[in-house]
Phi, psi and omega in degrees: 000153210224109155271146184229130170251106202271115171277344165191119184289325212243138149359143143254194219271131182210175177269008184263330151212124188259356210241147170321140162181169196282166177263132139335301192298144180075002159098004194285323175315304179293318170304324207263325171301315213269006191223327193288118167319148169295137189063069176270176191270119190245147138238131162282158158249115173295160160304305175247126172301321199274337208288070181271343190267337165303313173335283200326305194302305182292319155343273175319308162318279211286327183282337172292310143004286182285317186261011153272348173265041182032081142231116190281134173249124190279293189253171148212099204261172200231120173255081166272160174309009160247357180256138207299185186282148151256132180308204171240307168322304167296346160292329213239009166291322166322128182261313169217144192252127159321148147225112174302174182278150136150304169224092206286322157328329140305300189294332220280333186303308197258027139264328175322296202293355177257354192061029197291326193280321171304322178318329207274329206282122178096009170325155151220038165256181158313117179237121168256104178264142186252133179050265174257027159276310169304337181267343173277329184265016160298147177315310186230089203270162163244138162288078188305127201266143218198026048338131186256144194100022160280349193286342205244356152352114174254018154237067159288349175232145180196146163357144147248218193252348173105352212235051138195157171250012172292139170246137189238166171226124211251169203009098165264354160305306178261005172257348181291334133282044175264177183242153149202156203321112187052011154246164201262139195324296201288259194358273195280329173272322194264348175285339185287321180294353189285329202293128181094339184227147183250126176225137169268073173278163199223171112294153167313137159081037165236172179191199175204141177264128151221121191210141210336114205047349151274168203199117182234112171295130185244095126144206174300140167199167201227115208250169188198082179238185185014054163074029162208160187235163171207156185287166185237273172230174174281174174272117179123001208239169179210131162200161251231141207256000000 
């Protein structure tokens, strides 16, 4: 299994490029040419189960996205709380599967509830996670808090899915000054949660490799342990986690 941990694979939206497509930077397009089946088989795993018009709308983003980036696709199927259970054989039909964005505490209940982590075991396909699909897909995730009165929160670290020992915090370009109640995100909350722990923060177009046994960091990135941040790697750079 070939995993990516993404804080967003994809571009954003501009009038210069208005139309969906992968992000480039840091070589992802390319790491992603060197593995992709011809038709390959796709799935998103939706955040939100119930989100069906949300579901559709990012589905569709995303298959326009890969195939505007010359990746050939045969299906790009959607598993939301209207698609019947999937086997494991049929999960694992899939040549590479999404784990979506979006409340990673919400997503990690309806990977629970579905059985995403037994499902996975022995993949031997492509796993892309986007925001809080990378972050769910850690040994050990911390829920990075993003709501408010989630800060005073006391299970903020819980299981993932297993398939990195990397922990990432995804866009650190707009969270690294943010505020959530009343104290600052990065500096007084999550550093405080650091202590004993390694946190990776990225920007879009940064990323994480992980293929056997190794978990290789793509681009800017930020390490944020014992209550301090420092830089980690750069942009254009790559070093081994």
């Amino acid at each position: 299994m070939l995993t990516i941990l993404a804080s967003s694979p994809t571009r954003e939206l501009t009038k210069d490029h208005p139309a969906p497509c992968l992000d480039e930077r840091n070589g992802f397009v390319e790491v992603l040419k060197g593995v992709w089946r011809e038709e390959s088989r796709c799935l998103m795993i939706a955040a939100f189960p119930d989100a069906h018009g949300l579901n559709d709308e990012m589905t569709s983003f995303y298959r326009e996205a890969v195939q505007n980036s010359d990746l050939s696709v045969g299906c790009f199927d959607l598993w939301d709380d209207r698609t019947p259970p999937l086997g494991k054989a049929a999960l694992q039909g899939y040549d590479a599967i999404f784990l979506a964005g979006g409340h990673v505490p919400t997503e990690m209940a309806w990977f629970r509830s579905i059985g995403l982590k037994e499902l996975l075991e022995g993949y031997r396909g492509l796993v892309i996670g986007t925001s809080a699909g990378s972050m769910n897909a850690a040994e050990e995730v911390y829920a990075w808090p993003e709501e408010p009165g989630e800060s005073e929160k006391e299970e903020l670290f819980y299981p993932g899915l297993g398939l990195a020992r990397t922990v990432v915090l995804p866009h650190y370009q707009k969270l690294k000054d943010a505020f959530l109640d009343g104290r600052r995100l990065v500096e007084d909350i999550t550093c405080s949660h650091s202590f004993g722990r390694k946190f990776y923060a990225i920007p879009d177009g940064s990323y994480v490799l992980v293929w056997e046994g190794k978990e290789l960091l793509c681009g800017d990135a930020w390490l944020i342990s014992d209550g301090e941040i420092s830089r980690f790697c750069s942009e254009g750079k790559r070093r081994e986690l």
